[in-house]
N, C-alpha and C positions, 0 to 999 in steps of 0.2 A: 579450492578452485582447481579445475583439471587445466594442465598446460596447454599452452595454442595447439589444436590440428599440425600433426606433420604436414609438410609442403609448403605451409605458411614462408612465404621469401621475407627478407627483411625484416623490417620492424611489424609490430603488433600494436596497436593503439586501444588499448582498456580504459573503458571507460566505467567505474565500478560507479554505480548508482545503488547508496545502500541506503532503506528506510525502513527504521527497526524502530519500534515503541516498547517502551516498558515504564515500568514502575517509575520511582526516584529517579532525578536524574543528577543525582549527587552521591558522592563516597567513591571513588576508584582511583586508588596512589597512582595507576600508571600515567605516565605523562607523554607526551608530542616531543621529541624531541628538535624534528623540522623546522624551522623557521617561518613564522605566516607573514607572507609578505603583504597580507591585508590591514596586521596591526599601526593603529595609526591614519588608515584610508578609508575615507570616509564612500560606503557605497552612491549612486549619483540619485537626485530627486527623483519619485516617483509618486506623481496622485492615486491614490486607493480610489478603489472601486465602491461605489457606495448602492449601486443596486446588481445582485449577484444573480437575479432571477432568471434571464436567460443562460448565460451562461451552467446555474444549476443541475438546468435539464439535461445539457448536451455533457456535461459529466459524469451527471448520475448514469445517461444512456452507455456512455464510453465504461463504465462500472460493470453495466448490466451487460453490454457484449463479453468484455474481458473473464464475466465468470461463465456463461456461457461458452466459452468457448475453451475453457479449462476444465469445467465441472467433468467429470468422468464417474459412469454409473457404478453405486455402490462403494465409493469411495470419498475420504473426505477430504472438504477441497475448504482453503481459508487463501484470500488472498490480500490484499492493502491496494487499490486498485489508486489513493491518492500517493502510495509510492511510488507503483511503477508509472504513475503522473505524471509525477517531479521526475523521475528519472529519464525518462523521453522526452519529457520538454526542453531539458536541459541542452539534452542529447539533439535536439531536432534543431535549437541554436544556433548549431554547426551547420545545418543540411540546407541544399539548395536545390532548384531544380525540380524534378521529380519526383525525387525522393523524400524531398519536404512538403511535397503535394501528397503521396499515399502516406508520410506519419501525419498529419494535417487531418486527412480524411478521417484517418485510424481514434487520431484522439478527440475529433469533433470540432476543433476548433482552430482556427488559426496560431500559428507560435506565437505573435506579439499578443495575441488576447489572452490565449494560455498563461505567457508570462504576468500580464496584469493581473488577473485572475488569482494566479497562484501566488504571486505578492502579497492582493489584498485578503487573500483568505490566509494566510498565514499571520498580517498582520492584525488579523482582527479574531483570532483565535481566545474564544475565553477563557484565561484562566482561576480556576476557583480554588482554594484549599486542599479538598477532596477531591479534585476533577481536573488532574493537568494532562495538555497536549502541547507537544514541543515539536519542533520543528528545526533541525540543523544541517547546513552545505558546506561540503568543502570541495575544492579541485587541487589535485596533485599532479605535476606535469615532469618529465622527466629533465635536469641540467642536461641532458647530452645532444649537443650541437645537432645532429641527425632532425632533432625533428624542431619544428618553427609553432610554437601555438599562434592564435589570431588574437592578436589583444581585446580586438572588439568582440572578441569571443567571449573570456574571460569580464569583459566591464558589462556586459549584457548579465552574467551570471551570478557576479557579485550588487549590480544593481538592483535585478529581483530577486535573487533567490540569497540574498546575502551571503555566498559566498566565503571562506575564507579559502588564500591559494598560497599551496605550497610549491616550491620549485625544492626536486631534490635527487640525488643520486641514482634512486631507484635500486636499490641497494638491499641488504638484509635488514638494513634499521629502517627503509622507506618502509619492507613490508612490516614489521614491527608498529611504527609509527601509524599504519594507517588502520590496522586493526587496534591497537591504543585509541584511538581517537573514536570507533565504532564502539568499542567497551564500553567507552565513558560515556557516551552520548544514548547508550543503552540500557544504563544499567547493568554491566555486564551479562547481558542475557545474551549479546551474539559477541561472545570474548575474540572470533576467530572468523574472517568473513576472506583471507588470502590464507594460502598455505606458501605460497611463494609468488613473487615479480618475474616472470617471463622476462628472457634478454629483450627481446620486441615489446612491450609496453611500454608503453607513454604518457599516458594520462589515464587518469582512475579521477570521476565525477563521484563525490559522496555524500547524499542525501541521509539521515536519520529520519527517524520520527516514533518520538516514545507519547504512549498514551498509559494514564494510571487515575482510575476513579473510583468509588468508593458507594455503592448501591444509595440512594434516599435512605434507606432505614435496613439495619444487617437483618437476617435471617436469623430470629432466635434456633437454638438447639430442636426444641420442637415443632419448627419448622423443619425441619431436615431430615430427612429417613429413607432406607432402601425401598428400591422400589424394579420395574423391568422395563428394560430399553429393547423394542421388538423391532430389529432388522428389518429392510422388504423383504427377506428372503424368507421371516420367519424364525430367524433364528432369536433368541431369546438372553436377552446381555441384564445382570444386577447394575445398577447403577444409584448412586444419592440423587435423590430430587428435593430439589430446596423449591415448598412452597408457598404461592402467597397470592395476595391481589391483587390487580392490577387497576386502574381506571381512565386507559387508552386502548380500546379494543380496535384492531383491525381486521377486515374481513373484503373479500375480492370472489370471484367465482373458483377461484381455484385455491385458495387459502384459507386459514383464518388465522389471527395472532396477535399482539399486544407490541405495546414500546412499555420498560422500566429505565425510569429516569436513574442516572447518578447525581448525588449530589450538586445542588445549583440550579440543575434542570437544565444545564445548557447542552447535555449531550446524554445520549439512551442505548439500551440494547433494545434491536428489534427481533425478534422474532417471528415467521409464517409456517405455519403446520398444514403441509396438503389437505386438503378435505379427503375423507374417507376416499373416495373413488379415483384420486390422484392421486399422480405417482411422483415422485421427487423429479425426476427428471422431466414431467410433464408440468410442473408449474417452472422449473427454472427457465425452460423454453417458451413457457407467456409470459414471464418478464420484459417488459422495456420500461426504457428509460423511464419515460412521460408516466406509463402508469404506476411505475415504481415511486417516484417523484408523489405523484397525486395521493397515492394510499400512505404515506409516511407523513403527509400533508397535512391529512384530515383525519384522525383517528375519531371514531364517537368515544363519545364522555360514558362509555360503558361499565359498568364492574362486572370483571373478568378475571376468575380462579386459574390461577397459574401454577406450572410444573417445570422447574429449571432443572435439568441435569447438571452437578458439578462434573466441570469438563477442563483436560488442559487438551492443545492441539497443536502440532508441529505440521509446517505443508511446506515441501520444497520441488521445484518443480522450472526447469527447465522453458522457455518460453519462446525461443526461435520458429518453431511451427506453428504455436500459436499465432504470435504476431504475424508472420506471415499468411496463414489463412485469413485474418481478418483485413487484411490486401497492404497489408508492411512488406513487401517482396524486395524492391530495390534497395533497400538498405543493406539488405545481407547479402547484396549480391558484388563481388570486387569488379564485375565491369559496368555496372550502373552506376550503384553509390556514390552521392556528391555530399561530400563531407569539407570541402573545400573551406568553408568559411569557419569551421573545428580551427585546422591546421592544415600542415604539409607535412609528408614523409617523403625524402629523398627516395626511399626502396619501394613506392608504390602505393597505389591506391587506395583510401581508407575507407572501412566498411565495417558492418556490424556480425563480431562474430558470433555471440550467442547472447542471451538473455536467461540469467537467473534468478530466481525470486524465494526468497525464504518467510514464513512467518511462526508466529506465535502468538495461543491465545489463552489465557486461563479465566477462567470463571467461577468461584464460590462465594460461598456466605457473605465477606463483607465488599466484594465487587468486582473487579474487572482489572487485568491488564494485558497490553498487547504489542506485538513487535516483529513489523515485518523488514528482510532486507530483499534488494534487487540487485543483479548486478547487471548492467550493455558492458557486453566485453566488444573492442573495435580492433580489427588487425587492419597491417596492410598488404595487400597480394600484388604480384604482378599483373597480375588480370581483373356540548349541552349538559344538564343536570341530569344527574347517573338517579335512572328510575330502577327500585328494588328488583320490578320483577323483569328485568333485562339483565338477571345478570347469566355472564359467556363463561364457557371453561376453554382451557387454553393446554393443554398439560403438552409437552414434548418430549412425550415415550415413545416416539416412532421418528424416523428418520424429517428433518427440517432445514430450515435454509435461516441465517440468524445474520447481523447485523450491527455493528459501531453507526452511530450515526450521530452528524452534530441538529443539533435541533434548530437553529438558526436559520440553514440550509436546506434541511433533509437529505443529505448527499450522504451515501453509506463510505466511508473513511475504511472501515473493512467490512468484506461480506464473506461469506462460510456455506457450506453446507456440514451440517453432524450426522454420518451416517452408522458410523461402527465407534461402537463406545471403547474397545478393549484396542483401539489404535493409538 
């Protein structure tokens, strides 16, 4: 993490939202040395949500903008769009105002629905043997007098988002402790999400979320053979394609593509391959929500010959101008921003100072694992039956847009584009 902006006066209020999936979420000696002042607290009643249909829509849509408006041509883009979710809802807790009116607009939904929402999706997360998705919070706030958190801040966040909250030095063992705590909750797959604690930090929000599932059936040996991954540009990439069948075909006017369940069947990769005459970036720009939603919906009962590239992918990417073009302006601004019900800084106004987002994705023979982190960094400034002859090919030797998705919902948990194999 790069240190606060020069000119920053006083304190800096970080608020790290990190949600990172992977494999296992067991085996790492390092330990928390902080004290959780949750053990023993029981978070407060909350009724689940038991019909998620509206709300689906207006997330999947909040998905479909967010990659939209990251995707950049020729380049590949993976994001966790229920991370940086959780990590703004959390974050929006605090916000009042107007500022809580454009995160509000931004994520679709109002905060206290958000927060239902994201309770009951969390608590009704299936998991299978072969097929786990985890979901873990914690908040860390600085002991130093200077700054006041809002209690009702923190009981809001340990009610829904279970929460567990450190109070602590801020120290070289906090930032230790708090990258410990992402290790383990990741697999070690993101060992290292602080490089150091700025004097001005205050609180660091931290979200995980590892996902690790296991295909319906692996890819035998001769399943899998080289094959060419052809650019838009033309250019010409070897890659493994791991082949097989599918019997979820999806198709739209500007696509075609399948879902392959993992194990259980409670969650799928999708994938959509422009049609011949479309361009990557002209089917990610007819995406919305609603249609996105409706085609992950309905798959025909098709059989559809498939072509998987084995792929790993790394996407880190800065998100301050994102969120702001898509109309998040007042949060990052130190004389608008009402973060008031967060907390207080004696040294000035709290505001969002940037938005980071990390992921990871890997894909072969026996299935799938993934793991994204976010970070709101906050300062404070002074100012049917499959018929034979129907069946579809699917193969993804040319650039595509791919998909985690829980099949319950059909909400994409992460969405992707694969553009350049040799990245």
């Amino acid at each position: 993490m790069k240190k606060s902006p020069t000119g920053h006066i006083g304190t800096a209020v970080c608020l790290l939202l990190v949600c990172a999936a992977l494999l296992n979420m067991t085996g790492c000696s390092m330990k928390v040395q902080a004290e959780n002042l949750m053990e023993g607290i029981t978070p407060g009643n909350v009724t689940t949500l038991t019909d998620f249909t509206a709300q689906n829509s207006k997330v999947t849509d909040f998905a479909v903008r967010l990659f939209q408006a990251s995707a950049e041509t020729g380049k590949n883009t993976l994001l966790s769009p229920l991370s940086v979710l959780c990590a703004l809802s959390m974050t929006a807790n605090g916000a009042e105002g107007e500022t809580l009116s454009q995160m509000e607009t931004v994520l679709g939904l109002p905060v206290g629905e958000l927060n239902l929402y994201l309770y009951s999706y969390m608590r009704n997360l299936t998991q299978e043997e072969k097929a786990k998705f985890c979901l873990a919070n914690s908040i860390w706030f600085t002991e130093d007098e200077r700054f006041t958190v809002d209690r009702d801040f923190l009981q809001t966040n340990a009610d829904y988002y279970g929460a567990d909250i450190y109070k602590t030095p801020f120290d070289k063992q906090t930032c230790k402790d708090i990258n410990n705590w992402v290790n383990q909750k990741t697999n070690k797959m993101i060992p290292e999400i602080l490089d150091e604690i700025p004097s001005d930090a205050v609180m660091y929000l931290v979200n995980a979320l590892a996902f690790e599932a296991e295909w319906t059936k692996f890819y035998e040996k001769n399943q899998v053979r080289n094959g060419t991954f052809t650019k838009e540009d033309g250019t010409k990439q070897t890659a493994e394609f791991m082949y097989g069948a599918e019997q979820n075909y999806l198709e739209d006017e500007k696509a075609t593509g399948f879902l392959k369940y993992y194990k259980g069947g409670k969650y799928a990769f999708a994938a959509l391959l422009p049609k011949e005459d479309v361009s990557l970036s002209e089917l990610i720009k007819s995406l919305t929500g609603e249609s996105l939603l409706r085609l992950l919906s309905n798959p025909d009962e098709v059989s559809v010959h498939t072509a998987i590239p084995k792929f790993e992918t790394k996407y880190d990417v800065e998100m301050t101008e994102i969120l702001k073009a898509m109309g998040m302006s007042n949060a990052f601004d130190s004389h608008t921003a009402e973060f008031n019900r967060l907390g207080s800084s004696t040294n000035g106004n709290i505001s969002i100072s940037r938005v980071l987002h990390k992921t990871f994705l890997s894909v072969g023979e026996k299935g799938t694992k993934a793991g994204a982190a976010a970070v709101v960094e906050m300062v404070d400034k002074s100012a049917a039956e499959v018929k034979p002859e129907e069946i579809k090919e699917v193969y993804l030797d040319r650039p595509f847009v791919y998909m985690l998705i829980d099949c319950e919902n059909n909400v994409p948990f992460f969405i992707g584009s694969m553009t350049d194999m040799n990245v």
